[in-house]
C-alpha positions as CSV (number, residue, x, y, z in Angstrom):
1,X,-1.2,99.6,-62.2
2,X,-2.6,97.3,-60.4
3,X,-6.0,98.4,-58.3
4,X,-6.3,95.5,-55.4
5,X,-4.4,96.8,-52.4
6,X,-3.5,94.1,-50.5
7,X,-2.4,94.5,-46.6
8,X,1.4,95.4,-45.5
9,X,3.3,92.6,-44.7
10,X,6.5,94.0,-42.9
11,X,8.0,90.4,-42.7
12,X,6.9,89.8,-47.0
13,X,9.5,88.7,-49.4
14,X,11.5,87.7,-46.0
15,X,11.5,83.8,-45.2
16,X,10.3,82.3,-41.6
17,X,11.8,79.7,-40.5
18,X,12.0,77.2,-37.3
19,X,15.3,78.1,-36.0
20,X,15.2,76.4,-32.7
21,X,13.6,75.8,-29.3
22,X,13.5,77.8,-26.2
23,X,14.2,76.3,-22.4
24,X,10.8,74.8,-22.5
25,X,10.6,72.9,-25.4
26,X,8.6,75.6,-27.5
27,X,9.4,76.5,-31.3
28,X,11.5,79.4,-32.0
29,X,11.2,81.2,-35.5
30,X,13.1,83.7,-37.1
31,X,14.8,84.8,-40.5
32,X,17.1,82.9,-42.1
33,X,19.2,84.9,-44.7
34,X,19.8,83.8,-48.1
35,X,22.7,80.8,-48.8
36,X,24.1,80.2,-51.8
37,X,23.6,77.2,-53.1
38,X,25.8,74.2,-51.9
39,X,28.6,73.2,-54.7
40,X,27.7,70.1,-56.2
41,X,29.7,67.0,-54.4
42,X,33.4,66.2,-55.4
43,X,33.5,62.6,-53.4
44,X,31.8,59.5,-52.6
45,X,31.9,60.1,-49.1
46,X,30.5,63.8,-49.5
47,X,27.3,62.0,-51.1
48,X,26.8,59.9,-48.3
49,X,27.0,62.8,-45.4
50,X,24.4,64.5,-47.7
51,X,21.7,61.8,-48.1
52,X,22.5,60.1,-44.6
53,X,22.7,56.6,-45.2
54,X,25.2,54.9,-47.0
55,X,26.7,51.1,-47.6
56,X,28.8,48.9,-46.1
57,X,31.0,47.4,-48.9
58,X,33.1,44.9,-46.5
59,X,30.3,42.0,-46.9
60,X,27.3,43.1,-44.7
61,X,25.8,45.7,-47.6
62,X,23.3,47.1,-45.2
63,X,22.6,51.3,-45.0
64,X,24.7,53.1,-42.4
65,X,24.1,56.1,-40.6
66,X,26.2,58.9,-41.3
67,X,29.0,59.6,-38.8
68,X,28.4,62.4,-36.6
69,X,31.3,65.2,-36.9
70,X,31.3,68.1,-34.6
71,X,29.6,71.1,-35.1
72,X,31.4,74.4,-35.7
73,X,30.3,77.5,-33.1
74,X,27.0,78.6,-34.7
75,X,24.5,81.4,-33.8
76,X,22.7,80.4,-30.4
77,X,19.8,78.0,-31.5
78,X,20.1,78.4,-35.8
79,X,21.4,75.8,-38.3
80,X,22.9,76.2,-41.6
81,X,24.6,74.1,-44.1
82,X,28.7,75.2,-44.1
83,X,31.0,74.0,-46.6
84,X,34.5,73.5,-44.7
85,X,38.0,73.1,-46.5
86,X,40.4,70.7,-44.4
87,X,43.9,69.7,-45.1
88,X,44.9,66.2,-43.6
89,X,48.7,65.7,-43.3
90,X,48.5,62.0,-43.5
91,X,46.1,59.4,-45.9
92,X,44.8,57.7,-42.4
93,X,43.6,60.8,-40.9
94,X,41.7,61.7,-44.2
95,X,38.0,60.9,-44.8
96,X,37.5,57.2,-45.8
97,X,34.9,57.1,-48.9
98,X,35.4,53.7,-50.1
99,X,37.5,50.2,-50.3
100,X,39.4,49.0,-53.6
101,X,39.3,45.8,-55.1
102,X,41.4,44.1,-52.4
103,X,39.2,45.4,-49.8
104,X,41.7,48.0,-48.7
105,X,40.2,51.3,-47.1
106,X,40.5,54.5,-49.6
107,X,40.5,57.8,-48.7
108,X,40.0,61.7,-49.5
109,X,43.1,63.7,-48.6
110,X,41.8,66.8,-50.3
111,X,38.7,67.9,-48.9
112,X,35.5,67.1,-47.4
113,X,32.5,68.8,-46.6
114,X,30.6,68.6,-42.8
115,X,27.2,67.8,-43.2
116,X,24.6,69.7,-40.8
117,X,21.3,68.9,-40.6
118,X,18.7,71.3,-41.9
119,X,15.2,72.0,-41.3
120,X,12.8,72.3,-44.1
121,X,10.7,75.3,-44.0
122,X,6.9,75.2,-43.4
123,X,6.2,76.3,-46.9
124,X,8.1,73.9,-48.6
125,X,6.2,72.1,-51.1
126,X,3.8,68.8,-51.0
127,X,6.1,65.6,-51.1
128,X,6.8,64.0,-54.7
129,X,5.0,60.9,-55.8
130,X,6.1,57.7,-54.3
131,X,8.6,56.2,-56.6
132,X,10.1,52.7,-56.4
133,X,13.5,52.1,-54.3
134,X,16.8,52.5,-56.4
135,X,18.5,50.1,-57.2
136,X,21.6,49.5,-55.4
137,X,24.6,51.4,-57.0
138,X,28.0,49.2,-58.2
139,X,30.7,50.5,-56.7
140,X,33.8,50.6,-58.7
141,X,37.0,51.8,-57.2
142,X,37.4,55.6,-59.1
143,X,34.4,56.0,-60.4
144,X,33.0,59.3,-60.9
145,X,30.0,59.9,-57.4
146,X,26.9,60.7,-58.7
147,X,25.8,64.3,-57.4
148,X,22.8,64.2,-54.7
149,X,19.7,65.1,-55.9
150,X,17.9,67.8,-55.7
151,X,13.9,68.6,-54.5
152,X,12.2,70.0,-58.0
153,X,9.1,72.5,-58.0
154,X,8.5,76.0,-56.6
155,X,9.8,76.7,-53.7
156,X,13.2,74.7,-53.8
157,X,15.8,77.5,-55.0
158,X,18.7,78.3,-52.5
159,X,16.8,75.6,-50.2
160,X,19.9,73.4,-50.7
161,X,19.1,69.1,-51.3
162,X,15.7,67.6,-49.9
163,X,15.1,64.0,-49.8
164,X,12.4,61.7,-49.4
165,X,11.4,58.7,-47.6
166,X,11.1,57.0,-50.7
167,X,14.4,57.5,-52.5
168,X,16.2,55.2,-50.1
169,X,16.4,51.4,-50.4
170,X,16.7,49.4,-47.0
171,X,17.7,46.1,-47.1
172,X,17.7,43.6,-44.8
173,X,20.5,42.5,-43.2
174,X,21.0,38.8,-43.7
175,X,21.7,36.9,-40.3
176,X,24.0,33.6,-41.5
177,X,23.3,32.9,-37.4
178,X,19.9,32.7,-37.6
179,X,19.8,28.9,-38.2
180,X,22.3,28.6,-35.7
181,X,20.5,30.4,-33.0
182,X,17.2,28.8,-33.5
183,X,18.6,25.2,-33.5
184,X,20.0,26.6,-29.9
185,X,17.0,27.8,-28.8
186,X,15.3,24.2,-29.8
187,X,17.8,22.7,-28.3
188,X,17.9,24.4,-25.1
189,X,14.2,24.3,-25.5
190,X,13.9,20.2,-25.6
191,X,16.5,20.3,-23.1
192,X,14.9,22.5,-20.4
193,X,10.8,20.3,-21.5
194,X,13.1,16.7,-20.5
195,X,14.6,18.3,-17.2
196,X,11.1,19.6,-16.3
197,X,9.5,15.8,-17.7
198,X,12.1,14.3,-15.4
199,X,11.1,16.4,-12.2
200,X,7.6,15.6,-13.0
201,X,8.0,12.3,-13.3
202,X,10.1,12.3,-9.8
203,X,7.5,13.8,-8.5
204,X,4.9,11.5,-9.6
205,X,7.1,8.4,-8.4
206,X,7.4,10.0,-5.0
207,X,3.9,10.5,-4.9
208,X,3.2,6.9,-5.9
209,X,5.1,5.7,-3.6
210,X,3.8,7.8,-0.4
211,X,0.2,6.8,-1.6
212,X,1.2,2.8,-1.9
213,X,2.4,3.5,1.5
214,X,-0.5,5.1,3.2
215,X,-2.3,2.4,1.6
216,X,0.0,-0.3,3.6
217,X,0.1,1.2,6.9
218,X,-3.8,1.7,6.7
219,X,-4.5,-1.8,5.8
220,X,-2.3,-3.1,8.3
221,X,-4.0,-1.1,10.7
222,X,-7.3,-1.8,9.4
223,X,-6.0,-5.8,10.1
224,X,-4.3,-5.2,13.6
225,X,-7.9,-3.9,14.4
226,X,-9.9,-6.7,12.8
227,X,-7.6,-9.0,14.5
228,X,-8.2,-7.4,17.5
229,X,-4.2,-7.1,18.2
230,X,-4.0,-3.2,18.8
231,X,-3.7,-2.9,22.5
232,X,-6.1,0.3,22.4
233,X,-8.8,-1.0,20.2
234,X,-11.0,-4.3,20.2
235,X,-11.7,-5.0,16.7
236,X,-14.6,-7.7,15.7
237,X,-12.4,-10.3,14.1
238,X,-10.7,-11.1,18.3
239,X,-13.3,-13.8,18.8
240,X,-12.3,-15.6,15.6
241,X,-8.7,-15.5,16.0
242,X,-8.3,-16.1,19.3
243,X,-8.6,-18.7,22.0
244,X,-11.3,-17.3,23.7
245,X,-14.5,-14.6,23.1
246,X,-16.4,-12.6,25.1
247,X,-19.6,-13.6,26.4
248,X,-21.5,-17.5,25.9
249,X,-20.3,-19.7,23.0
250,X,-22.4,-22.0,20.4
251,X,-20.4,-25.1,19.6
252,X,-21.3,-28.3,17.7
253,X,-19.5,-31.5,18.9
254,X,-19.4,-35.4,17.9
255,X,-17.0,-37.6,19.3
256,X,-14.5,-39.8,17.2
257,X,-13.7,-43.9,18.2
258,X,-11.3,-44.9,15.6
259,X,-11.4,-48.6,15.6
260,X,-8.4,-50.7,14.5
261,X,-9.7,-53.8,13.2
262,X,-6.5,-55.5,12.3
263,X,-4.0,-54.7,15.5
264,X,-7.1,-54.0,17.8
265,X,-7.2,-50.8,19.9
266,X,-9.1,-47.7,19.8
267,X,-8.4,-44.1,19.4
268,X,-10.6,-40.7,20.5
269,X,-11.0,-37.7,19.5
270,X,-13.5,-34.8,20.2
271,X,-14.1,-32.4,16.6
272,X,-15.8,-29.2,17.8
273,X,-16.8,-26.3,15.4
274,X,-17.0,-22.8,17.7
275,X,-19.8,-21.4,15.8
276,X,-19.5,-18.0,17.6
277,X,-15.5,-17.6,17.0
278,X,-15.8,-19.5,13.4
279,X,-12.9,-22.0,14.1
280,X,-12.6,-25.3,14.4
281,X,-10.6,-28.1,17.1
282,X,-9.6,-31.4,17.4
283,X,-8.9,-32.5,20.8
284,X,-7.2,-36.5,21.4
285,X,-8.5,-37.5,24.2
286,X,-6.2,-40.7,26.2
287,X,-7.4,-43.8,26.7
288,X,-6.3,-44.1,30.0
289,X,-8.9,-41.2,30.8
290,X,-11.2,-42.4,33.6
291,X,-14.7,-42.0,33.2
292,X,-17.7,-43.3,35.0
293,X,-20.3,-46.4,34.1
294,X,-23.7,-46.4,34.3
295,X,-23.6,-48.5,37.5
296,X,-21.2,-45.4,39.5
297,X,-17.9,-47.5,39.1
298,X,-15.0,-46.0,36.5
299,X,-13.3,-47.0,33.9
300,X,-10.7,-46.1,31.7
301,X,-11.8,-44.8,28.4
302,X,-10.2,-47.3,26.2
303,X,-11.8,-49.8,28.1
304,X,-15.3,-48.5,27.9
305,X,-14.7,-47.8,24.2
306,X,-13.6,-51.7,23.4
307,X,-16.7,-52.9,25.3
308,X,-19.4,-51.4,23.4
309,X,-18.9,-47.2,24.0
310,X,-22.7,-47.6,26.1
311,X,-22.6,-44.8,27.6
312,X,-19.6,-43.4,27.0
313,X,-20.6,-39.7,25.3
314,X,-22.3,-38.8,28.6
315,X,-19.3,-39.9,30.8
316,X,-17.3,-37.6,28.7
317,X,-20.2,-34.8,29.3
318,X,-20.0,-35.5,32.8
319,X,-16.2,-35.2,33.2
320,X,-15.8,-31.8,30.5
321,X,-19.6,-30.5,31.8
322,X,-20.0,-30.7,27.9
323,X,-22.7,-31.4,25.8
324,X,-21.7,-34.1,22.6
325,X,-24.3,-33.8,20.2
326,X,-23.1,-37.6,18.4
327,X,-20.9,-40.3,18.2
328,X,-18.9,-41.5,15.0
329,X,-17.3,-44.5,15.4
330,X,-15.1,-44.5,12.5
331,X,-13.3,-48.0,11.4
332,X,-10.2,-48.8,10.0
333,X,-11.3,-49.9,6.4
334,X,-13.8,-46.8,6.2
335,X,-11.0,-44.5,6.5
336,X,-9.3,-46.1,4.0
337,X,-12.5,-45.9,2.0
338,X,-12.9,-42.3,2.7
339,X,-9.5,-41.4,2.3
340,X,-9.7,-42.8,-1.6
341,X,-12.8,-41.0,-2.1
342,X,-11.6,-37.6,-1.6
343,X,-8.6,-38.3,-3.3
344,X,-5.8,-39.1,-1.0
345,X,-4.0,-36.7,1.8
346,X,-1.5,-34.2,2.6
347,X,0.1,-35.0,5.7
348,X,3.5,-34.0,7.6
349,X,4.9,-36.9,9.1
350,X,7.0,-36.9,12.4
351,X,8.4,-40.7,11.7
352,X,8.7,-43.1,8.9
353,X,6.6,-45.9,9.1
354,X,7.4,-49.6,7.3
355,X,5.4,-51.4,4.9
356,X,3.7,-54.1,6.0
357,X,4.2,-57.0,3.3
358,X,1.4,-59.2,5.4
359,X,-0.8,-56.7,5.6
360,X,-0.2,-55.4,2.3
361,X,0.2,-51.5,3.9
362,X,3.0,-49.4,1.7
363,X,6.0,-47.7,4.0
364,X,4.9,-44.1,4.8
365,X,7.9,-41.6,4.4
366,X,9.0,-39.0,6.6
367,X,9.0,-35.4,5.9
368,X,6.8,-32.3,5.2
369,X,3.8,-33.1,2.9
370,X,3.6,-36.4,2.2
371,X,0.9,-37.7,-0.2
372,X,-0.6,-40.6,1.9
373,X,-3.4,-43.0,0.0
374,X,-6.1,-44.4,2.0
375,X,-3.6,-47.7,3.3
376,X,-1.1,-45.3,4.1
377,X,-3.2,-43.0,5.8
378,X,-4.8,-45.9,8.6
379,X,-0.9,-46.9,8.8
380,X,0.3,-43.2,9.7
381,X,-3.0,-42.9,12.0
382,X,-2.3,-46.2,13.8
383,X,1.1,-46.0,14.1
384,X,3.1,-46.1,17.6
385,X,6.4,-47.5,17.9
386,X,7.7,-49.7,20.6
387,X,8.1,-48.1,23.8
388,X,6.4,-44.4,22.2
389,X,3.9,-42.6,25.0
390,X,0.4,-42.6,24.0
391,X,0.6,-39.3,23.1
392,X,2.9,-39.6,20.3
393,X,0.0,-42.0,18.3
394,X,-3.0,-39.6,19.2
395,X,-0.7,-37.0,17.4
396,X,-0.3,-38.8,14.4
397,X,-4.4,-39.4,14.2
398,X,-5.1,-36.3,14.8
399,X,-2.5,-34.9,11.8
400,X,-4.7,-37.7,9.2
401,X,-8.0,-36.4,10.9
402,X,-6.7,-32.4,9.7
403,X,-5.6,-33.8,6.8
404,X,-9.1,-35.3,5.7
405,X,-10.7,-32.8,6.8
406,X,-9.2,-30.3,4.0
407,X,-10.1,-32.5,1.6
408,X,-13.8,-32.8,2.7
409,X,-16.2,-30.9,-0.3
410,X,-17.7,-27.4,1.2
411,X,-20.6,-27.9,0.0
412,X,-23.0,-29.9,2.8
413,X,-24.7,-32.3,0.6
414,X,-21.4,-33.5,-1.4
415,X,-19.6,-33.7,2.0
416,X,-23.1,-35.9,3.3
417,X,-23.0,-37.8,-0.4
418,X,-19.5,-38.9,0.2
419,X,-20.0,-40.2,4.4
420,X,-23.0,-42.2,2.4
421,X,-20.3,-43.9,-0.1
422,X,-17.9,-45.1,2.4
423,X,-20.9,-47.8,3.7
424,X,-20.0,-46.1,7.7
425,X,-21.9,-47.6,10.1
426,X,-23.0,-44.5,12.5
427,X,-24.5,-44.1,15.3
428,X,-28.6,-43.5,15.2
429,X,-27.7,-39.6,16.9
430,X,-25.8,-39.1,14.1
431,X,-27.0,-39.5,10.2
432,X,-25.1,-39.1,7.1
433,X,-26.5,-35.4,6.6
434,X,-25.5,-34.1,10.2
435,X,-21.8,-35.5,9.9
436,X,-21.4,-34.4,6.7
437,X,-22.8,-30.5,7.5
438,X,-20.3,-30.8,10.4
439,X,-17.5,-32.0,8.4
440,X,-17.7,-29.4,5.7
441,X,-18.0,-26.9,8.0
442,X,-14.3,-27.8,9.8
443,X,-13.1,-28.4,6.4
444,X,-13.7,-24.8,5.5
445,X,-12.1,-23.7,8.9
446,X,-9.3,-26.3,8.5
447,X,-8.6,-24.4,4.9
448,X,-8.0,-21.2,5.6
449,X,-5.9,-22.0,8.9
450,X,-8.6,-21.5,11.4
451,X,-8.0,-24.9,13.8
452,X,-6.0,-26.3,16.1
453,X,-5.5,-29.5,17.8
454,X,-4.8,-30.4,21.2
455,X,-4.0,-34.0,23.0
456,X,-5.9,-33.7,26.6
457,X,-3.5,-33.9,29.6
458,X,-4.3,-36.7,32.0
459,X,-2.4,-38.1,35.0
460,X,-1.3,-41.3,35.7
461,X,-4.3,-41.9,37.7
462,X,-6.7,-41.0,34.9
463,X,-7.8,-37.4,36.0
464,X,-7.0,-34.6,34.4
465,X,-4.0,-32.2,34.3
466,X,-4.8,-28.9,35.6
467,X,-3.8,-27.2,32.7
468,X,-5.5,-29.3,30.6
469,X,-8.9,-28.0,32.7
470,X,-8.0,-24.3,31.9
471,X,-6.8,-24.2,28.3
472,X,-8.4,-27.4,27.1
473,X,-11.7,-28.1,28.7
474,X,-13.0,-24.8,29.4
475,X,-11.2,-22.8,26.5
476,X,-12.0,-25.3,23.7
477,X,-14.4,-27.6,24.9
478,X,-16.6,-24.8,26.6
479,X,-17.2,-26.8,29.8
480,X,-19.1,-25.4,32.1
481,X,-20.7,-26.4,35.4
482,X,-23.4,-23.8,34.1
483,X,-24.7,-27.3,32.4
484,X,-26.8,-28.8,35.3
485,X,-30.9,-27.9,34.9
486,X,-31.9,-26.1,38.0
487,X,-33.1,-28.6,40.6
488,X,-30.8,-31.1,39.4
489,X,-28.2,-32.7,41.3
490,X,-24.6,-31.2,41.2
491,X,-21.6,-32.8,39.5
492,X,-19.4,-33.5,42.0
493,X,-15.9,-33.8,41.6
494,X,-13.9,-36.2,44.1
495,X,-9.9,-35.0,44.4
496,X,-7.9,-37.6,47.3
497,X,-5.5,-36.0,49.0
498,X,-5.1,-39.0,51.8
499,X,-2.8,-40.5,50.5
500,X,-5.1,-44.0,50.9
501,X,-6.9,-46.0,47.8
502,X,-9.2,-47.1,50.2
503,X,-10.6,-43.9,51.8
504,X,-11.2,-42.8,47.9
505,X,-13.7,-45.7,47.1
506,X,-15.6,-45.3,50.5
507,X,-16.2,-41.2,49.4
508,X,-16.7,-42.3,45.9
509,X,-19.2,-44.9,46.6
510,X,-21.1,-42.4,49.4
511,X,-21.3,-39.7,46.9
512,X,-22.9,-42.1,44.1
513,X,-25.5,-43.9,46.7
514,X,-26.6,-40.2,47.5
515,X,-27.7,-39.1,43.9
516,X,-24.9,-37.1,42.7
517,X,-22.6,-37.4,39.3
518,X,-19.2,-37.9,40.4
519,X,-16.3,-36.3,38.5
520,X,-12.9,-38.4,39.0
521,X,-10.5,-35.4,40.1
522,X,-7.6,-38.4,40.2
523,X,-5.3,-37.7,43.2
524,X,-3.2,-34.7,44.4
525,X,0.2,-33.4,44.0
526,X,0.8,-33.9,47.7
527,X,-1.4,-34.7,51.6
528,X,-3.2,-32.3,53.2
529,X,-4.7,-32.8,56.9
530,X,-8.1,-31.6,56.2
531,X,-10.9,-32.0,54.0
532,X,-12.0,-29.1,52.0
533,X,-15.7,-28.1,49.6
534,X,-15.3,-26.0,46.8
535,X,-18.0,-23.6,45.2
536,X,-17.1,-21.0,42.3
537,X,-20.9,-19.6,42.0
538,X,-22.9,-18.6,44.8
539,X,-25.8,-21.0,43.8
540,X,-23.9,-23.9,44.8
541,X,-23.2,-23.1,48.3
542,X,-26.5,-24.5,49.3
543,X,-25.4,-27.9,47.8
544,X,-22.2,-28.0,48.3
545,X,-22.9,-27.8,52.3
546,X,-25.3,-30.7,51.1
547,X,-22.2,-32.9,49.7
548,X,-20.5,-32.3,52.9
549,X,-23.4,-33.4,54.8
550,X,-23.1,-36.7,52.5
551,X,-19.2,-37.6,53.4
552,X,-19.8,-36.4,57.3
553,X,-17.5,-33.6,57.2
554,X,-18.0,-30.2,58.8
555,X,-20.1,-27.1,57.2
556,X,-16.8,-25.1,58.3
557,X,-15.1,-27.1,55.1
558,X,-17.4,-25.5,52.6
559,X,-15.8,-22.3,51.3
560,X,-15.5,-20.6,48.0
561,X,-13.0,-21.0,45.5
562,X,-11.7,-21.5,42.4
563,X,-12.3,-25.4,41.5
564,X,-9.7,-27.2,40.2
565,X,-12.0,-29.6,38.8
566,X,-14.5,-28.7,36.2
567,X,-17.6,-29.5,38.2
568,X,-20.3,-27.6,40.0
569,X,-18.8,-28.4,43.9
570,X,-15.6,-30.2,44.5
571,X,-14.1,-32.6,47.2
572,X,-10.5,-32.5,48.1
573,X,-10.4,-35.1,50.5
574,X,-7.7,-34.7,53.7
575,X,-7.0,-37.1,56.4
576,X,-9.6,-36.0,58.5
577,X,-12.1,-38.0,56.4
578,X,-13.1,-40.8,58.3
579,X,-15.6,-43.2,55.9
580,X,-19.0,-44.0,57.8
């Protein structure tokens, strides 16, 4: 007998066990009675309801879960294993437990047993050792199916099969896609990266192309202003591309006489260089041009040119109220000379001139940049055919003079070196270094398009054109009647309107006895009855009531007005004038 007395258990020898869970999810135990032990399994398929898993014979050989079967009326929340004895009337509607060697579905038309799921009670012993996966088993079509296995140790009697983690084998389901689906992926993956390459580059193109725009548009603003061409902005450039600039203008002028000393004659020309706009100008001036002589009579300027040019720059200064810094006369032979030097001309000629076998001068073709030596250059320069207007020949000099002139070296003292080599005999206002400063400078202008040449306009009766005032004289040239000193006498210019020779010279001569430097105005376009004074600045008014005092006209003639003439006062004489 046994003397430890050990508490009353009412529930002892009695199992508890989890038999469900109330309506809020909270463990419900209870006692389960005693089962008998389950029969061992008859069938393949009874095997695989017991463990849970089971294969796949038709070619994947991966576990499969066991088929749910529905569960027979129970006691409210308590499971137990059941054994249940069915009868199927036909082999398809029997369990299916296998395939035969022609892959053909086999099945159990005896029996089968429902598997139920069944809770392990808490005391049930520790887990076995881990043991390595079995081995897949070889099926073969009627063999015997192994019974399940059992837990061992205490505690495992009438408990039914228990099964580990570790008695199952799971193997991986091979995927014969796999290489298929990832070459997809790559390629829908390369393909989607070039779409996305192309948008970018489109994108970048379009972005290129609206920055090389922006870049246009500014620098043809940026131009438009530095031209001075935008109609709401004045850019600095305006002065240099235009005719005209704002405010007073530096130039630097010489005179040309181009003798020729084979065929005689003479041809002039003015070269200015517009220091203030940086461009140059050649202006042919006519021969028939009449000027005045140191002894107040006039003269054509051919005439005063052939005679010895005494005097000559400052009749020119006198009729454009200029002021000609030299005088270059510039012979035949040393234009050939420094034609050759700079290495012959680009010229385009208007007219085909013929050789000249006495003279030994080539024939000069006809066309757009023609390559002229230094013979054909003086024949091209000299050139005027029979019956041919003056003009026509001043043209074709002034084309040899542009010509040159692009050919002249930039720098100051080559330009100078090569005046020296052609032997020119200049004028003693004019050395070798000033002409050749003056030449590179026009050659630089002539270069880069910055010139222009004009032929002066002058009337039959030498005076000149209107126009040729406004866009020539005053526009290039610069004349001004701003060009008298203070004190000095004004320049006078003498316009007849009377329709007689005679009545000119009387007022010409009257105005030359009394001091003052007469500017030939030529005659008018038509009569007028009365004699009228001109003034454009207020300072002159004094002396042009002065110069009306001189010819006997009326201080009622002396008004102010825009002078046709480029002189300080100016005399249209009417019929009224009556010489003294």
């Amino acid at each position: 007998m046994n003397d430890r007395h050990e508490p009353y258990d009412p529930y002892a020898g009695q199992e508890q066990q989890l038999v469900g869970y109330d309506a809020y999810g909270r463990p419900m135990y209870g006692q389960v009675p005693a089962q008998p032990a389950p029969e061992p399994a008859t069938s393949y398929e009874q095997q695989q309801y017991e463990q849970g898993y089971g294969y796949d014979y038709q070619g994947y050989g991966g576990p499969q879960p066991p088929q749910q079967q529905p569960q027979q009326p129970a006691q409210p929340q308590q499971y137990y294993p059941q054994q249940t004895q069915q009868q199927y009337p036909q082999a398809s509607q029997a369990p299916q437990y296998g395939y035969d060697t022609q892959s053909t579905p086999q099945y159990d038309t005896q029996a089968t047993q429902q598997w139920i799921p069944q809770q392990v009670a808490p005391e049930a012993p520790a887990q076995a050792p881990l043991r390595s996966p079995a081995p897949e088993p070889e099926f073969r079509p009627g063999a015997q199916v192994p019974e399940p296995r059992r837990a061992d140790g205490p505690g495992a009697q009438g408990q039914g099969p228990s099964y580990q983690t570790e008695q199952f084998a799971f193997i991986d389901q091979p995927d014969e896609d796999s290489e298929d689906v990832i070459d997809w992926l790559a390629f829908t993956e390369s393909r989607t990266e070039r779409r996305e390459e192309a948008r970018r580059r489109g994108r970048n193109r379009v972005v290129a192309l609206i920055v090389v725009l922006a870049l246009f548009v500014v620098a043809g603003l940026g131009y438009l202003w530095y031209a001075g061409k935008l109609p709401f902005l004045e850019g600095p450039g305006k002065a240099s591309n235009g005719a005209t600039a704002s405010g007073p203008q530096k130039r630097d002028m010489i005179v040309v006489h181009l003798h020729n000393t084979k065929k005689g004659g003479t041809s002039t020309a003015l070269l200015v260089d517009n220091v203030t706009t940086k461009r140059g100008a050649t202006v042919l001036v006519p021969n028939t041009l009449t000027v005045s002589k140191d002894d107040g009579t006039t003269a054509q300027l051919g005439k005063a040119v052939e005679d010895g040019g005494l005097g000559v720059r400052e009749s020119l200064d006198s009729v454009f109220g200029t002021h000609i810094g030299g005088t270059w006369r510039l012979d035949t032979p040393f234009l050939e000379n420094f034609v050759e030097l700079v290495g012959g001309i680009e010229v385009d000629t208007d007219v085909a001139v013929p050789a000249d076998d006495a003279a030994k001068v080539p024939a000069v073709g006809k066309g757009p940049k023609q390559s002229l030596s230094g013979a054909m250059a003086v024949a091209y320069a000299t050139y005027r055919a029979q019956g041919e207007p003056e003009a026509k020949q001043l043209d074709r000099f002034g084309k040899v003079l542009l010509g040159l002139l692009r050919k002249v070296p930039g720098d100051p003292k080559s330009a100078a070196m090569t005046v020296e080599t052609t032997g020119q005999i200049l004028d003693p206002a004019l050395n070798a270094q000033t002409l050749g400063a003056l030449l590179s400078k026009l050659g630089e202008h002539a270069k880069v398009g910055a010139y222009r040449t004009d032929v002066l306009g002058v009337k039959p009766d030498g005076g000149l054109t209107d126009e040729a005032n406004k866009k020539v004289v005053k526009e290039v040239l610069g004349g001004s009647v701003a060009e008298a000193q203070p004190g000095a006498l004004p320049r006078v210019g003498l316009k007849d309107a009377t329709g007689d020779a005679k009545t000119n010279t009387a007022a010409k001569a009257a105005l030359l006895n009394g001091g003052y430097t007469l500017v030939d105005g030529g005659k008018a376009d038509k009569t007028v009855p009365t004699s009228q004074i001109t003034y454009q600045d207020d300072a002159q008014r004094d002396k042009a009531i002065e110069v009306a005092k001189t010819l006997g006209l009326p201080e009622t003639a002396v008004k102010k007005a825009e002078n046709a003439v480029n002189a300080d006062v100016v005399v249209t004489l009417g019929k009224d004038y009556k010489p003294s």
